[in-house]
N, C-alpha and C positions, 0 to 999 in steps of 0.2 A: 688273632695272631697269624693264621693260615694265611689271608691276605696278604699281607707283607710280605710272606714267605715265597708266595707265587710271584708276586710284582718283583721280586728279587732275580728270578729265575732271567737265565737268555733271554728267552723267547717272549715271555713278556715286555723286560726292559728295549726290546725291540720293535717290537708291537706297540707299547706305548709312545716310544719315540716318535715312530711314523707316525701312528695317527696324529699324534700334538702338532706336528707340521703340517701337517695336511688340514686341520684342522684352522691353525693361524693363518695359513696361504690361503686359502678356501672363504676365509673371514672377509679378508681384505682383498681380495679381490671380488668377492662380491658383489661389496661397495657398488663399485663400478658398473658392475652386472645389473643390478636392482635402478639402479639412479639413469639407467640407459636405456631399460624397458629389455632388457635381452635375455630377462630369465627364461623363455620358451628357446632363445637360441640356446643358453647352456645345457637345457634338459637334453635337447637334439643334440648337441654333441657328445655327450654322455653317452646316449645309446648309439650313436655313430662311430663309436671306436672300433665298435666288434670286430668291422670285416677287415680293419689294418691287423687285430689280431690273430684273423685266421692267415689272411696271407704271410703274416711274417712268423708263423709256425712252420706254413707249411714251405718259406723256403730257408730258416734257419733253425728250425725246431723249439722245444721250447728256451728261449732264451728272454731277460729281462730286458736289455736293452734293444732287443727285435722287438719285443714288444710293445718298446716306447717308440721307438721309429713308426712301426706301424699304425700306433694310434693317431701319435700326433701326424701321419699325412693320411690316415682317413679321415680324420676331424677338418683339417682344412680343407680336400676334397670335398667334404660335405657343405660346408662354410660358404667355398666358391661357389658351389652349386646353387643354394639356396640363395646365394647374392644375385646371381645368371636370372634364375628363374626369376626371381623380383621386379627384376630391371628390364629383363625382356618377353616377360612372359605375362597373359592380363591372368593374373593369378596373385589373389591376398595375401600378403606378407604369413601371416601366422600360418594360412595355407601352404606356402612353399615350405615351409620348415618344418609343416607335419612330415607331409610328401617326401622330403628329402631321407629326416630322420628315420622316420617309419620302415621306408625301401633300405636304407643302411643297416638299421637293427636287425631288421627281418631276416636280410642275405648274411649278419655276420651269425646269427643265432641257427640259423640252417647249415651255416660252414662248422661252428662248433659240432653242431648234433652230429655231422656226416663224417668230420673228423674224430669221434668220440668211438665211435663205431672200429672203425679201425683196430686191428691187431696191436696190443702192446700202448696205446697211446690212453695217455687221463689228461684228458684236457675238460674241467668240469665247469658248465655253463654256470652255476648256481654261485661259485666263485666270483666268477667276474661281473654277475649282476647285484649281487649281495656283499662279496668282499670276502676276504679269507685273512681278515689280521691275526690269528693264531699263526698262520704260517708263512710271514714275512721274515723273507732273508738277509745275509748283510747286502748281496746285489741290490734285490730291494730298500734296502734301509740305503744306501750309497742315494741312488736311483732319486729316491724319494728328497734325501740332503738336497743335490744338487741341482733337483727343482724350485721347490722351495727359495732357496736362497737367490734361483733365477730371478722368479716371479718378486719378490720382496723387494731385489735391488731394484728390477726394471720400473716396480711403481712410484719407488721413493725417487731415482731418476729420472722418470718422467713426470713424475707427480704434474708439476706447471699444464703440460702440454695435455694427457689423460683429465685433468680440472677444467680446462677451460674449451675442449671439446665435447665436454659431458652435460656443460651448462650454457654454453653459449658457442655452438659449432659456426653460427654466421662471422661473429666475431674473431674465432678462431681460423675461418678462412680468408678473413681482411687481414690479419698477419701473416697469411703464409703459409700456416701450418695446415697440412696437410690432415685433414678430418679421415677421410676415407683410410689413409694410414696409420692411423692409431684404431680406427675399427678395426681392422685386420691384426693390430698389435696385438689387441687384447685379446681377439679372436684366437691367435696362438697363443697367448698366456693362458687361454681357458681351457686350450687343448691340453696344453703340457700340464695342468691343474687337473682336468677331467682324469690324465693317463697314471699321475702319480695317487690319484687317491684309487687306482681299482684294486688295487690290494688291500686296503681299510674299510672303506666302505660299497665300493662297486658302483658301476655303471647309474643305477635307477639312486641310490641315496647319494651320491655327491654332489646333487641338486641341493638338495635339506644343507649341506654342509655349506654352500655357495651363497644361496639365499638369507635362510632362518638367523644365522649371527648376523649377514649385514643389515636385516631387515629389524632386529633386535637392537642393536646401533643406531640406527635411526629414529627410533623412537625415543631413545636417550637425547641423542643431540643432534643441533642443525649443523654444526661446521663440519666440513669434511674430515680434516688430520685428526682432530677427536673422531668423530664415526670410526677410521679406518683403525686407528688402536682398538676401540671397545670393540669392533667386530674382531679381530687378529683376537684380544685376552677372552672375548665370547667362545671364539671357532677353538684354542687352546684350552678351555675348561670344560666344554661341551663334550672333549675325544677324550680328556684324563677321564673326567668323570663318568663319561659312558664305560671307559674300558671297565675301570674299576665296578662299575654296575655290574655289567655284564658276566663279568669275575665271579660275583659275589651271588648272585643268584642265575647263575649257569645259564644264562643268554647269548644269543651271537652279538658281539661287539659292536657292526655296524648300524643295524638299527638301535640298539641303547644309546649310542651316541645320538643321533639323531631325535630320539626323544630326549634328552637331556636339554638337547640346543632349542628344541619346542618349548621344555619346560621354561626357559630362558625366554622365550618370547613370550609367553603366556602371563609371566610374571610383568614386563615390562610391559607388554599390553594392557595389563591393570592399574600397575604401580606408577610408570614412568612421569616423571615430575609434571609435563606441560600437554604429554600428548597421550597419555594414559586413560582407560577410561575411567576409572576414578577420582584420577587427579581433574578431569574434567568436567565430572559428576558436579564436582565442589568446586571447582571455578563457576561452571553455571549456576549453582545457588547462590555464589558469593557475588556473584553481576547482577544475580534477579536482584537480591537483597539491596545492593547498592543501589538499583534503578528503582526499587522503593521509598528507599530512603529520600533521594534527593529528588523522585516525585512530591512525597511529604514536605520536605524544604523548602519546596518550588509555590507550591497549596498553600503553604502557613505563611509564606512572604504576601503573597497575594493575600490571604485574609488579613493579614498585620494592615495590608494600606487602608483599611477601613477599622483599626483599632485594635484591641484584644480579642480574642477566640477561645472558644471552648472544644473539650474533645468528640462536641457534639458536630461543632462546626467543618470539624476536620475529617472527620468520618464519613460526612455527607461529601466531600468534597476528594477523595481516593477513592480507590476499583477494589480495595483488596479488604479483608477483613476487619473488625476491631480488635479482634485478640492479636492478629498481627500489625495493627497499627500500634497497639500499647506497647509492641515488645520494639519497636523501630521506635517511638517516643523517648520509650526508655533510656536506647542509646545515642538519641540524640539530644538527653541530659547530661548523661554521661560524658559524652564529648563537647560540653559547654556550646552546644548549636540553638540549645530551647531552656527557658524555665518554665517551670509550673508554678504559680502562687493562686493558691485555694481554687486549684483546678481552672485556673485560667493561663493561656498558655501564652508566652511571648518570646521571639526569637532575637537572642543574644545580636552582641555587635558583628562577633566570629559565624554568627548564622548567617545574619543579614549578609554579609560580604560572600556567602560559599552559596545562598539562595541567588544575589544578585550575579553569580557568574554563574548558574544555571542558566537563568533568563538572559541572558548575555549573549549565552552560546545559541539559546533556540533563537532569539532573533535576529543573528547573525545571522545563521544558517538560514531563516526563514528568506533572510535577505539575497543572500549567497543565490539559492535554488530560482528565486525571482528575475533577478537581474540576469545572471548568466544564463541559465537555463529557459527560461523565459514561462516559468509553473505557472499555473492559478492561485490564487490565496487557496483556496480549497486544497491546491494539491501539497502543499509545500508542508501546511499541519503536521500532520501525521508521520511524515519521513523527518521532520526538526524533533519529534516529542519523541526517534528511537537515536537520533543522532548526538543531542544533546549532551547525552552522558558517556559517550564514547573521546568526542572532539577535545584532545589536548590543549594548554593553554598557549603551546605555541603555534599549531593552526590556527586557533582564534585568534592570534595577533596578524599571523598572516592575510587570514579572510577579511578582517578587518580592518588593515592597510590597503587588501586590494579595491575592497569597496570603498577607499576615501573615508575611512571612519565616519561611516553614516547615523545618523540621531535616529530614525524612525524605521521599522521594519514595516513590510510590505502593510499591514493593517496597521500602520499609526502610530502602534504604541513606541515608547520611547526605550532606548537599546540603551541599557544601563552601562558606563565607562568601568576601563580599568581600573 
């Protein structure tokens, strides 16, 4: 009951506010971030804000919106620089943005230390590299709205323009559009992102917040407008739930948050329906299984053209065991592909027709890798016996229109019709 009673409090309902924004902004623009390879630029602009926040102490004291001024044109300072150096300098990309970052951090955390010193003044390093969400203000909590709803509207209005220079920049400069200028777009939307979260979680964690939900999104799903929601309700549950962590077992906010948003990927990286490794796990058994199967199907059609077979015949004639050959017999009973009668084995008419577009497909292909490619019989084998069971049946109408619907694969045998 204690809990509620605090989350009730000002300063809480403050504190979780921000963070939730900053959380959903952070999510969704991430996206962007992760899908454009520029997480080492977000990390660098994160620690590049310091020295806009010394200097705009030290010429308006401590004020919030000095301090957003100040970030946000240290971060693009930083930005241009690292672009300069790129472009004129023989110096590696991820190089120039250590170089850049590193020399910013280092001059704004030396300008803290030296202004700390100072008669009368608390200006405390650990704050801005960590966060101080217990002591967000209304200025801040303003601050923080007004970003946010920046960042949110500019992606949903440029959503088009930010899509089609993230995925195809060549094509997005045979329109017109200006590539280089939506790099800089986002470039300041990551500043004004970096500046509103140093109240929540600081400098060194609002990377975790940028990345971990959109990269948690993406293992959920491939389309973007889905990704950008599930990272936005990812980045918004990761800062409730952190806070309330934190709460509850007297932790500092910002890292809870942040493992919250891991925990969230860690999940998704096991679970996630197609790119999980689990879900993977069992995709790859269920392919082995299946290229079992219809190697079996492939085996038992070929022994059927010399009459009945036994499961003596058919074991001699597969790579994999007999206790797993009985259990793949089994359910190729089950699915009316085979009978058994007093242990003689014969495949159904529903067999013969799903065995004959196996052999369909390998000798199409076989044919396909000959003709165009120009293989050896030797070569073509083994790349047809893993292709087989992949090729749809409407590539195999294609390959097999393009080659003239041919009767004979490269050795002779005759290529069974639709």
């Amino acid at each position: 009951m204690a809990i509620f009673q605090i989350l009730q409090t000002e300063w809480a309902i403050r504190a979780l506010s921000a963070s939730a924004m900053v959380g959903m902004m952070c999510g969704m623009l991430g996206c962007f971030i992760v899908l454009r390879n520029m997480a080492l630029i977000g990390d660098a602009l994160s620690h590049a804000v310091l020295p806009g926040v010394v200097v705009a102490f030290m010429l308006v004291g401590f004020s919030t919106i000095g301090f957003f001024i100040g970030s946000v044109a240290a971060g693009l300072l930083s930005a241009a620089a690292m672009t300069w150096i790129q472009q004129h300098v023989q110096t590696k990309n991820d190089a120039a943005i250590g170089i850049v970052f590193t020399a910013m951090f280092s001059a704004g955390v030396m300008g803290i230390s030296w202004i700390s010193h100072q008669q009368g003044v608390h200006l405390d390093l650990k704050d801005f590299l960590f966060g101080n969400v217990l002591g967000v203000s209304n200025s801040d909590l303003y601050l923080t709205t007004f970003v946010s709803c920046f960042v949110l509207i500019s992606i949903i209005s440029f959503y088009k323009f930010l899509f089609i220079s993230t995925f195809q920049p060549i094509v997005a400069r045979t329109m017109g559009i200006s590539v280089q200028g939506i790099h800089y777009f986002l470039m300041l939307l990551l500043s004004f992102s970096v500046v509103a979260s140093l109240q929540t979680v600081g400098v060194i964690l609002v990377v975790a917040m940028l990345i971990t939900p959109a990269s948690t999104a993406l293992l959920l799903s491939n389309r973007l407008n889905k990704v950008l929601i599930t990272a936005g309700i990812l980045g918004f549950l990761a800062a409730i739930f952190g806070f309330v962590a934190a709460v509850v077992f007297e932790t500092t906010p910002g890292p809870a948050m942040v493992m919250v948003s891991t925990l969230f990927y860690v999940i998704a990286m096991l679970f996630a329906p197609k790119k999980g490794l689990i879900s993977r796990f069992y995709q790859k058994r269920h392919l082995e299984h299946k290229i079992r199967l219809e190697d079996t199907l492939k085996r038992a059609w070929r022994l059927q053209e010399k009459g009945h077979f036994s499961l003596d015949d058919l074991a001699a004639q597969v790579s994999f065991p007999a206790p797993d050959l009985k259990i793949i017999l089994n359910q190729m009973m089950r699915n009316h592909l085979i009978i058994n009668q007093k242990e003689v084995f014969q495949l159904t008419d529903t067999g013969l027709a799903a065995a004959a577009r196996l052999v369909r497909a390998h000798r199409l292909w076989e044919t396909y890798l000959a003709r165009e490619l120009g293989l050896t019989e030797e070569q073509i084998h083994e790349d047809a016996e893993k292709y087989e069971h992949l090729l749809s049946e409407e590539l195999l109408d294609e390959v097999d229109a393009h080659l003239d619907f041919p009767d004979e694969d490269p050795h002779g045998s005759p290529i069974p019709k639709k």
